[in-house]
Every structure is written in structure tokens, then in C-alpha cells.
C-alpha positions as CSV (number, residue, x, y, z in Angstrom):
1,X,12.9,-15.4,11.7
2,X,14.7,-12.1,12.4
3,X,16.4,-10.5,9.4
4,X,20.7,-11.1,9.4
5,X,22.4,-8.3,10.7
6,X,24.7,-7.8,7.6
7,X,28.2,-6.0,6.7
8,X,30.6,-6.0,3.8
9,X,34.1,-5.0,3.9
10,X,35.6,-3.7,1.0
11,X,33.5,-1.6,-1.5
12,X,35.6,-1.5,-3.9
13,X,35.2,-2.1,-8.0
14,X,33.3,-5.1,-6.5
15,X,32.6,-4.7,-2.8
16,X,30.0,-1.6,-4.0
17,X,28.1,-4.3,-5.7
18,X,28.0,-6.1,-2.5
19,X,26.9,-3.4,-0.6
20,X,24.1,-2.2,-3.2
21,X,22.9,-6.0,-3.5
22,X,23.0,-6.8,0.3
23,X,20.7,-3.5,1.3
24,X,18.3,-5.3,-1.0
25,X,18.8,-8.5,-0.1
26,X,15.7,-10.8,1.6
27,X,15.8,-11.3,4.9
28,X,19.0,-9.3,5.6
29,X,19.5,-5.5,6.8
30,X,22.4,-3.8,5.8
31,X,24.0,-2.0,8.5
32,X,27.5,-1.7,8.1
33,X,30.6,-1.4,5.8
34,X,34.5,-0.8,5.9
35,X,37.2,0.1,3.5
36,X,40.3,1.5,4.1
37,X,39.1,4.2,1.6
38,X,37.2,6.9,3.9
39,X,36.0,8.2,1.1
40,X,34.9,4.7,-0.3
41,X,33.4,3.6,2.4
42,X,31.1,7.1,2.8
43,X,30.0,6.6,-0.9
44,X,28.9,3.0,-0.1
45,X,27.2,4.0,2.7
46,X,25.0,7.1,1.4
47,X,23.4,5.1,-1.2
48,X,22.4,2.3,1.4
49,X,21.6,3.3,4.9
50,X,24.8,1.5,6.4
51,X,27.4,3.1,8.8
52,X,30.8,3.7,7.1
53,X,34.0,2.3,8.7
54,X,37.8,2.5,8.1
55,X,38.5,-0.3,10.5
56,X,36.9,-3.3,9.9
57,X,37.0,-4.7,13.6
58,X,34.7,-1.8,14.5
59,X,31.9,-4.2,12.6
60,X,32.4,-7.4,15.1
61,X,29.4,-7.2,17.6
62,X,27.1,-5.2,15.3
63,X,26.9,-8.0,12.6
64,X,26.3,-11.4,12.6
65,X,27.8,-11.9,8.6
66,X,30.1,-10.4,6.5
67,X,30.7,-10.2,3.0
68,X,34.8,-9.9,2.3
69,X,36.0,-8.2,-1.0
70,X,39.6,-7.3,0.1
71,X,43.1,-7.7,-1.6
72,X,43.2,-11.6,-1.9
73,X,46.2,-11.6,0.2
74,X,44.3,-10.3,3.1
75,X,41.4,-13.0,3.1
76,X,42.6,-15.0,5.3
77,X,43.2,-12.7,8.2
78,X,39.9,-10.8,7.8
79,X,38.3,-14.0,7.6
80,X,39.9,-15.7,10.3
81,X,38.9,-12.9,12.8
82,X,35.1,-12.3,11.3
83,X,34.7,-16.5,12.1
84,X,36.2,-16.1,15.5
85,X,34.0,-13.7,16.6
86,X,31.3,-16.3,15.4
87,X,30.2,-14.2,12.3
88,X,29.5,-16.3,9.4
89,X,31.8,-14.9,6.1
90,X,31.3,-15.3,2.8
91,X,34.7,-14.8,1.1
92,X,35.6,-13.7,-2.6
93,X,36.8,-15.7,-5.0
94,X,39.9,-16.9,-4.8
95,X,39.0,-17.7,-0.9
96,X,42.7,-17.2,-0.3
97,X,46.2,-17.2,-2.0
98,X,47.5,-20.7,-0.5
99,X,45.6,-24.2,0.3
100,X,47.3,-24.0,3.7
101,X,45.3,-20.7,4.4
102,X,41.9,-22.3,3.2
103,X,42.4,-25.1,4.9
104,X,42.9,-22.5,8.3
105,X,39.5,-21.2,7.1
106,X,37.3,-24.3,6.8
107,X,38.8,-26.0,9.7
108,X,37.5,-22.7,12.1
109,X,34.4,-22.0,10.5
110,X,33.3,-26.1,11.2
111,X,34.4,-25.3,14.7
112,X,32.6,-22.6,15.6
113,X,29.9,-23.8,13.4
114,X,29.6,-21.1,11.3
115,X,28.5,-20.7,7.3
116,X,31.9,-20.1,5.1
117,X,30.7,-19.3,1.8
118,X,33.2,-18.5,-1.0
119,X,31.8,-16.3,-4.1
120,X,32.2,-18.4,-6.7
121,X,29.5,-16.0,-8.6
122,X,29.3,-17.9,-12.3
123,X,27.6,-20.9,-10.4
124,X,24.4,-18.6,-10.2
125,X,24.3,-17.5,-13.9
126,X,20.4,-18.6,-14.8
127,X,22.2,-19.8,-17.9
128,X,24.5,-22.2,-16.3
129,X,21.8,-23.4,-13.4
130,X,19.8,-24.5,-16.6
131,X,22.8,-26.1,-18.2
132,X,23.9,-28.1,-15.1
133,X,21.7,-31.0,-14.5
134,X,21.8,-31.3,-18.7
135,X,25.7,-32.1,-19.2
136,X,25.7,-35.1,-17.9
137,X,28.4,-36.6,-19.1
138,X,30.7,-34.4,-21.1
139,X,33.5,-35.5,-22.8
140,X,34.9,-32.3,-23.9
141,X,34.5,-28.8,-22.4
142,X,36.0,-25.8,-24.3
143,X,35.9,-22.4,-22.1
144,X,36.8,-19.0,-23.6
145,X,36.7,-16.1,-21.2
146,X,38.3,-12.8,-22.3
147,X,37.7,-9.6,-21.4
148,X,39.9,-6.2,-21.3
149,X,43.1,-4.9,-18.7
150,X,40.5,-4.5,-15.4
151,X,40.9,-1.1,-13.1
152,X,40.3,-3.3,-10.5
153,X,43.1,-4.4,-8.1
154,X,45.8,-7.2,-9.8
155,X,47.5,-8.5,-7.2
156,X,46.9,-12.1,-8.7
157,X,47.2,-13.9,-11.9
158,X,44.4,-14.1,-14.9
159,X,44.1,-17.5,-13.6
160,X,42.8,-17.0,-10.1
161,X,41.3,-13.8,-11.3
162,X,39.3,-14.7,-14.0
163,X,40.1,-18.6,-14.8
164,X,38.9,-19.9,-11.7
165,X,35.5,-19.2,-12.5
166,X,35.5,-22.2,-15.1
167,X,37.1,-24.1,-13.2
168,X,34.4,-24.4,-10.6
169,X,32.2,-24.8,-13.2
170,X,34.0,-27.7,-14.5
171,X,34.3,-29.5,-10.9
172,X,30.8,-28.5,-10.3
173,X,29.7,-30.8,-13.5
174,X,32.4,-33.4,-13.3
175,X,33.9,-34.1,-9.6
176,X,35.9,-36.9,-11.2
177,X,39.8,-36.4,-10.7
178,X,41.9,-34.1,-12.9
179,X,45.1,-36.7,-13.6
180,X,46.6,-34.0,-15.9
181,X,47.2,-30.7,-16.2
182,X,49.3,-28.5,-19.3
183,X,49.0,-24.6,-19.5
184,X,50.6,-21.7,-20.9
185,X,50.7,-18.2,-20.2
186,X,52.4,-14.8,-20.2
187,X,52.6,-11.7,-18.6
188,X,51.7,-8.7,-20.9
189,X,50.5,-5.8,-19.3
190,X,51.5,-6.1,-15.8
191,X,53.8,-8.5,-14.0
192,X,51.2,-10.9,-14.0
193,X,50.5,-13.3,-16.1
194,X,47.7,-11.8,-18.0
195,X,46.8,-14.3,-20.5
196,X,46.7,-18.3,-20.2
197,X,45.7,-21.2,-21.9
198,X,45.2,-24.4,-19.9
199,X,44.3,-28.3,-20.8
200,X,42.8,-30.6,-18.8
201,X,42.4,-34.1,-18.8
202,X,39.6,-35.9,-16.0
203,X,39.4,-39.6,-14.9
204,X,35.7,-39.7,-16.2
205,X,37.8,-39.2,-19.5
206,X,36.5,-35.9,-20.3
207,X,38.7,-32.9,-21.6
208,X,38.7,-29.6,-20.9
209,X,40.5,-26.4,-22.6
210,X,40.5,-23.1,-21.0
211,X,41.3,-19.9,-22.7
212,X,41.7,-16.7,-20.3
213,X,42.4,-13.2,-21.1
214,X,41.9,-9.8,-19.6
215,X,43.8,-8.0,-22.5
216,X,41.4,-8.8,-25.2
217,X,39.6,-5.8,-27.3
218,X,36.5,-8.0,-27.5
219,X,34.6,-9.3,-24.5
220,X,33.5,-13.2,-24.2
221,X,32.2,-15.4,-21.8
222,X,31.4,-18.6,-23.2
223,X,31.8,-22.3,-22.7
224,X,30.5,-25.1,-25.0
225,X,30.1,-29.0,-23.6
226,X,30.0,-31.4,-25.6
227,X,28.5,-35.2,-25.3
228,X,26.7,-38.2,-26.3
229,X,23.9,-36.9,-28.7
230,X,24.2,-33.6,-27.3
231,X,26.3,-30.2,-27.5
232,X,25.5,-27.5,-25.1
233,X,26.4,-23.6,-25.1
234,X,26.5,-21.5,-22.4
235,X,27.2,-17.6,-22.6
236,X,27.9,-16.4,-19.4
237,X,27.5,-12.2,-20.4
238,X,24.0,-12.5,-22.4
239,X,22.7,-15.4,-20.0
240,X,21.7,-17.4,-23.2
241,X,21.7,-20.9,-23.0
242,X,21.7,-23.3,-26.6
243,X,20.8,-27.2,-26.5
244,X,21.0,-29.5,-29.4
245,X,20.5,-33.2,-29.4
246,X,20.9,-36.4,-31.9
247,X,17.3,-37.6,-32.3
248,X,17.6,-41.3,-34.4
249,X,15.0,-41.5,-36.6
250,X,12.9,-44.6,-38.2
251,X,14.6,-44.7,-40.9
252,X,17.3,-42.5,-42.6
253,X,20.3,-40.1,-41.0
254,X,19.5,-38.8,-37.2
255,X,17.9,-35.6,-37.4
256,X,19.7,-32.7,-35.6
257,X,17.2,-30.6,-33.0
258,X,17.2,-27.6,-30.8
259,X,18.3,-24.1,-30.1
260,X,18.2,-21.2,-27.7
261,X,16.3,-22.6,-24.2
262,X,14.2,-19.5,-22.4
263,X,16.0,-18.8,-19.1
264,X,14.8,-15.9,-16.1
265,X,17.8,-13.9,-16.2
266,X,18.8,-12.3,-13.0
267,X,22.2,-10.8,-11.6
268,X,24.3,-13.8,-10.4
269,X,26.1,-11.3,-7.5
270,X,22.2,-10.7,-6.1
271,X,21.9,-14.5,-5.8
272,X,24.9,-15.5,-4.4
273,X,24.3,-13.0,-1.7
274,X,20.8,-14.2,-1.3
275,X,21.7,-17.2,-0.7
276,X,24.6,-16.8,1.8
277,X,21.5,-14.9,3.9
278,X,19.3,-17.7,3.4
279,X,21.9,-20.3,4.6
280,X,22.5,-17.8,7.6
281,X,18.9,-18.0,8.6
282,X,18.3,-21.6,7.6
283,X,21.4,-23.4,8.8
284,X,22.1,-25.0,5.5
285,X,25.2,-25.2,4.1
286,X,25.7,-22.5,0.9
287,X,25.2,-23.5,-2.9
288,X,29.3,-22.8,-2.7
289,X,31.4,-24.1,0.6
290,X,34.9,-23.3,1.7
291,X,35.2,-26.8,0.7
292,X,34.0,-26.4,-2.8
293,X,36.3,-22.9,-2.6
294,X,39.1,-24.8,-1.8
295,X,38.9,-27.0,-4.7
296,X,39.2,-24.6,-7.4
297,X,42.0,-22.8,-5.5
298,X,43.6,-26.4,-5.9
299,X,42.9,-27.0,-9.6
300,X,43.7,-23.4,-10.2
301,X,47.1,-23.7,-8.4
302,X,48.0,-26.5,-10.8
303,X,47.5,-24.7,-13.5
304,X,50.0,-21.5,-12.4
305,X,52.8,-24.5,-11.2
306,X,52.0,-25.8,-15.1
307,X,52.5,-22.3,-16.7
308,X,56.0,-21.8,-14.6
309,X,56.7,-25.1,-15.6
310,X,56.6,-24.6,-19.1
311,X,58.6,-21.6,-18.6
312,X,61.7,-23.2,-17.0
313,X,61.3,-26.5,-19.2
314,X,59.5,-28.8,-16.7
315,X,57.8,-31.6,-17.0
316,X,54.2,-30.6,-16.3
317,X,51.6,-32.8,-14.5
């Protein structure tokens, strides 16, 4: 099988990752990138054998998939006109700023049978691919994600910046319906709100509370489930994954066992571009659809109408 003619547009803070990763990637050759930067896009492309562009729709013909890491409020039209040429997109996360938009994306990319992946990059963590197929039925989820003001771009909220990671997570584990939603949060450092705290409540009866912050001094990526005979940790920056289970014993109090569990770390970004080539070549559908995208663009939506809520007095959901 031929090797998937490969572009990126936007090398950013986090397009340049995309670039670096996709030159390496298996079964892919690099051979283009775009950014409205000149000078961006010459940087990305000395350091990996691509041809630099300042106008994206020079790369329709000479690819046949694109990586997007534009403004989120330019997803859509990038997208839109990368699918109709018949090139298959990964998008990054938050696949677009409106449902309306992603639902314009995964209807096209069905009809012109195309892959649509969305880069939902926590889902291939090593520490959270081990920890999925153990939390089987959590009943409590706490999330704490904080980090400091970014350089990158904030043209959106902490929540679909930073908080929609978790809640992927989340409907990755439990796909149950979320019947309510509360949140706070407030703008600090830029019109944005920069800091949010959010609580869920799922029909499996499981809740979840989500802290996120990009104007912390300390950084943390964590998240902690907890269930029947069995409490789960998962840190996100160190990859380090920590089971403990109830063990009943003969006789006497339950004895309490566990601790850290060995995982193969690995750079999530390398593998969620790895596999969006492998589901190019193979014609299977990526760990992370538009569908799945979609989803935590809805769940994160809910949360920002929650926060404005609770600043004009609303009712929340």
C-alpha cells in the first residue's frame, strides 16, 4: 500500500507539532504545509522536507489528507473545502465552534466517503488507554486540569480549550446521557472565561466534577475514578497510571491492594496522527470520529450556556 500523500495547515504553537510528527509518521510522506505566516510556514518546512504555502488551496491535488490546526472559527471552511476535494481531514479539537457547523462536516465527509477525524489527543495518553477498559462502572469522576495563560491563540473559552479534553474522556467511559449540567466560571486574564468549574450528573448515575484553569502557577493533569472495589488515577503529564482494589478476605476487614501500573509511554499527538494515516490506508473509521467530535462540542456547549446561566441568574440544566 502506497504511503498517504500528507499536509498540515497551520504550524502554529501546535500545527509545528503536527508537521514534525507527520514527516515521521508510518506510512505517510510529508509533503506539504500552509500558514498564513510566510515565515511560519518556511520554519515548518526546513525541518521536514515539505513545501511551504501561504494559501492553503495551493495543497488540494498534491495531498490526499490534511491535518487542520487553524483559528477554531475557521474549521469549518478549511474543512469543508479539504472534504470536497475528497481529502480526508483530521480536524483540531474543538472540531468547530457550533453543532450546526459539525454537523455540515460529518454529513460531507459520509458523502464523499471520506475519514473525518477530530484530535481529541488525551484519548491516546498510554495512561488513559490502560485505564479505559478498567473503569468500568464509575460512579464518581473528579478531573483537575490546570495549567498557566497559553501564548497560543485564545479565541475560545478554557472550556473548549482545555475542558473538552475530559469531557471526551468522560463520554468515552460512560456513553450514558448527561441529564444535568451546573458550572461556573470567570474571565480573568482575557475576555474569556479563563477558569471554570463544572458538575455533571449521568443517567448511569455517575458524577462527574471538572476543574479547568489556564491561569494556574502550578501545572496538573489529573483525573481520579472512582467505583465498586476500585479507585483509579490517571495523570495525564507524567503518563502514570495508579489502580487500587477492595480484595475481601477470609476472614477479617478487606485488605486494600495496588499501586502504580507500568505503562509504554509515548507522545499522544504521534499517535493520533498515526492513526488518522492508518485509517487513511485501511478504510477504518479513526479511534476519534466527527461523530465522537461532535459530542464533546455538545457536552462542552452545555457547560458555557451553564456558566452564562449562572451569571444572569438562570436556571441551569
Amino acid at each position: 500500500m502506497s504511503d498517504v500523500r500528507v499536509g498540515v495547515v497551520g504550524v502554529g504553537h501546535l500545527g509545528r507539532h503536527h508537521a514534525r510528527l507527520l514527516a515521521g509518521a508510518s506510512g505517510a510522506r510529508l509533503v506539504a504545509v500552509s500558514d498564513l505566516s510566510e515565515e511560519r510556514a518556511q520554519a515548518a518546512a526546513s525541518t521536514t522536507g515539505a513545501t511551504a504555502f501561504t494559501d492553503y488551496r495551493k495543497l488540494i491535488g498534491q495531498v490526499d489528507a490534511v491535518s487542520i490546526a487553524v483559528p477554531t472559527v475557521d474549521h469549518v471552511t478549511v474543512a469543508r473545502e479539504f472534504l470536497e476535494a475528497g481529502v480526508h481531514v483530521l480536524v483540531e479539537k474543538p472540531m468547530t465552534t457550533t453543532l450546526a457547523e459539525a454537523e455540515t462536516l460529518i454529513a460531507l465527509a459520509e458523502r464523499v466517503g471520506r475519514v473525518l477525524a477530530v484530535g481529541h489527543t488525551e484519548r491516546f495518553n498510554p495512561a488513559v488507554a490502560a485505564a479505559i477498559p478498567l473503569v468500568t462502572h464509575p460512579r464518581f469522576i473528579e478531573v483537575h486540569r490546570l495549567s498557566g495563560f497559553p501564548e497560543r491563540s485564545l479565541d475560545i473559552d478554557v472550556v473548549f480549550d482545555v475542558m473538552i479534553h475530559d469531557l471526551d474522556i468522560i463520554l468515552a467511559i460512560d456513553p450514558s446521557e448527561v441529564v444535568s449540567v451546573e458550572a461556573v466560571g470567570v474571565p480573568v486574564l482575557s475576555p474569556k472565561v479563563d477558569i471554570a468549574n463544572a458538575r455533571l450528573k449521568l443517567a448511569s448515575g455517575c458524577t462527574v466534577n471538572l476543574t479547568a484553569s489556564r491561569i494556574s502557577r502550578d501545572k496538573v493533569r489529573k483525573v481520579r475514578f472512582f467505583q465498586p472495589h476500585m479507585y483509579v488515577s490517571v495523570d495525564y503529564g507524567d503518563q502514570e497510571l495508579d489502580v487500587w482494589r477492595i480484595v475481601p478476605q477470609p476472614e477479617g476487614r478487606p485488605k486494600i491492594e495496588g499501586g502504580p501500573v507500568p505503562v509504554e509511554k509515548g507522545e499522544p499527538l504521534g499517535r493520533e496522527l498515526q492513526d488518522f494515516v492508518d485509517a487513511v490506508r485501511t478504510g477504518r473509521a479513526p479511534r476519534v470520529t466527527g461523530r465522537d467530535g461532535r459530542r464533546a462540542l455538545e457536552l462542552a456547549t452545555r457547560v458555557a450556556t451553564a456558566i452564562e446561566e449562572n451569571e444572569n441568574g438562570a436556571p441551569q440544566s
